[in-house]
N, C-alpha and C positions, 0 to 999 in steps of 0.2 A: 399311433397316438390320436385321440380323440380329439374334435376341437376344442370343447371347456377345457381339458390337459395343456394345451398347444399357448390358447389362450397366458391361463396362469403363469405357464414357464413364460411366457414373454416379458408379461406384467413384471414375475420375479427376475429376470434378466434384468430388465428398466432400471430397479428399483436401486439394485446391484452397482447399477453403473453407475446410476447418480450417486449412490453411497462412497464412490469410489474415486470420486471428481470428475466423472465422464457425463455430461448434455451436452442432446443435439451432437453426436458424434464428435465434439471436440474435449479433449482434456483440460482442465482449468489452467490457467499459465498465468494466473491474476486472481490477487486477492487484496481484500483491508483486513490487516490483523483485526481478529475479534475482541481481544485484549493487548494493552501497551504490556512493557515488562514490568510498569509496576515501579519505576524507580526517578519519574521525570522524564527528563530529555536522555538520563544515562541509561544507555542501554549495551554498554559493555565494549563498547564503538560499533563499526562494521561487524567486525567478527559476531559480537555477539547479538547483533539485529538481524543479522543473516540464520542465525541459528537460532534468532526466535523463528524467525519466517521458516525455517525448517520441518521445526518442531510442529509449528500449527498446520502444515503441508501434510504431513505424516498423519495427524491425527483426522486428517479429510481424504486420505487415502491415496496421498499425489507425493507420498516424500521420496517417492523414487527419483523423482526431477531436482535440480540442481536449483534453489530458490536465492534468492537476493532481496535486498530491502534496497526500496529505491529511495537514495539517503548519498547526500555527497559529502564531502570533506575541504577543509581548509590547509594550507599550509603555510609556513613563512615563508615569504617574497619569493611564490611560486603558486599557480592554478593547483587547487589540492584534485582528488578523485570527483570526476563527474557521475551523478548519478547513472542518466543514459548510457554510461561503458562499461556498466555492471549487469548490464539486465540483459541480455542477448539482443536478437533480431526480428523477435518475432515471428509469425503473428501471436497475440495476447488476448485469452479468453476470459469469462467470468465463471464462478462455479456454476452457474445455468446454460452455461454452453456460446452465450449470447458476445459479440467479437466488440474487444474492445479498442485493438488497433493493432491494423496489418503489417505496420514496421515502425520505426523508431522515429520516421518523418511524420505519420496519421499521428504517432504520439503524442509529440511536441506541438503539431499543428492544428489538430479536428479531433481529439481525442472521443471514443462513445465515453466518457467518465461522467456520467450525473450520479444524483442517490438511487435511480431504479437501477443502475448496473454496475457499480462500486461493492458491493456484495462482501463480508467476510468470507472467510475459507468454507461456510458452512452453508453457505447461500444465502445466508439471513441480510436483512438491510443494517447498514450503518448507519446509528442518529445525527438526524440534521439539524438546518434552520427550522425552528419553530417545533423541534421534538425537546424534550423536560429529560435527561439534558444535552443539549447541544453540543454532538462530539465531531464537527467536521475537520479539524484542525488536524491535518496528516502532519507527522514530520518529512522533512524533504533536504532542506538545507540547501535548497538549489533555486536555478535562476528560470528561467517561461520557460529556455531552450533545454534545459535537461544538464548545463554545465556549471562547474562550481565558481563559486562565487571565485572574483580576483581578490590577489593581498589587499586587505585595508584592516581597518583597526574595528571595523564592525564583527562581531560573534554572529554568524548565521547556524553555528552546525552545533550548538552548547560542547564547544570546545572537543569536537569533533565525535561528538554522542556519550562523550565521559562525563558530564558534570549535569547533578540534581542540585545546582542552586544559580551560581553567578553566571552571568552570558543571555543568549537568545538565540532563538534558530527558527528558521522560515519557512513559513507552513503553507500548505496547499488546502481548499476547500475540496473533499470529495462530493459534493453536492452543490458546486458551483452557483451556491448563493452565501451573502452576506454583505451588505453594504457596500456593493458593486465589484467588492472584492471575488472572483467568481474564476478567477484561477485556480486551475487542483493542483499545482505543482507551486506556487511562488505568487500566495496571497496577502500574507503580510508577515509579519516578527513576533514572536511570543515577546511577554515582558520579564520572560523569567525562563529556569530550565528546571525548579520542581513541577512537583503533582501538581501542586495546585498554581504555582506562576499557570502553567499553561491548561488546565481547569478551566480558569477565569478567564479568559478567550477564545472560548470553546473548543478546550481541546480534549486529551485523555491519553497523550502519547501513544494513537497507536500512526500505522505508517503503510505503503505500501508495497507490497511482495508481487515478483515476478520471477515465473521464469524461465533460467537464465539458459536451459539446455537447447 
């Protein structure tokens, strides 16, 4: 093999692996959905956020790995499902290869999460502060430390990811700007669980994937 030959095969190797969820020798294990489901804050509950987050895995070349939405749950007069005990142990990459947190403590604590490494499944950027229109509003439903909220009479999870209209549920900045709100996991409350309740707070229902293998 020739070098110009040698060369190309590398290039086309590269090109491959990025296509495939692979930079910088790590496999993606972290994404922002590129799109919400499309239905509000309902997205089917768990089950069927987890199987969005699949589905968009799949189509980035990674749906061999076991994916999760990081999205926790309420109960009555009982701590519902914590986000953090869904997502494994890490470490968590972005589709550029580039580490987003080596375990569940860098998570909750020093996360790498801005808008340059929040990335959809595609590597593209997700729109922020000051992008026309402003979609940083992740769903989460969770507290700074990654656990679910306790019983009280507040709605943080829009009645636990089933409901497009009555409730609220508590969003994370992926680009940890907005009005000092700069949390990505637990920035503030939607005023609503449609499209457009959470539109108008800059959101667009999408959420965060991890994963969980």
């Amino acid at each position: 093999m020739n070098a110009y030959r040698a060369v190309v095969l590398a290039s086309s190797l590269l090109l491959l692996g990025a296509s495939m969820g692979f930079a910088q020798g790590h496999t993606m294990s972290f994404f922002v959905t590129s799109v919400g489901v499309g239905d509000g804050a309902n997205l089917g509950g768990l089950e069927g956020a987890d199987a969005h987050c699949q589905t968009l895995a799949a189509t980035a070349g990674v749906g061999h790995r076991t994916w999760r939405a990081y999205l926790s749950t309420e109960a009555p007069g009982a701590r519902g499902i914590s986000a953090r005990d869904r997502i494994g142990i890490g470490p968590w990459y972005n589709a550029l290869g580039e580490l987003i947190a080596s375990d569940l403590d860098q998570l909750h604590l020093n996360p790498n999460i801005v808008k340059r490494t929040a990335r959809d499944e595609n590597g593209n950027l997700v729109q922020g502060r000051g992008d026309n229109p402003n979609e940083h509003d992740m769903l989460t439903g969770t507290q700074e430390d990654g656990t679910a909220y306790a019983p009280d009479e507040v709605d943080h999870t829009c009645n636990n990811w089933t409901s497009n209209n009555e409730g609220s549920a508590q969003v994370g900045h992926h680009d940890r700007h907005g009005g000092g709100n700069t949390s990505w996991n637990a920035a503030h409350a939607t005023t609503g669980c449609s499209q457009a309740a959470l539109q108008s707070t800059g959101g667009a229902g999408l959420f965060y994937c991890f994963a969980a293998d």
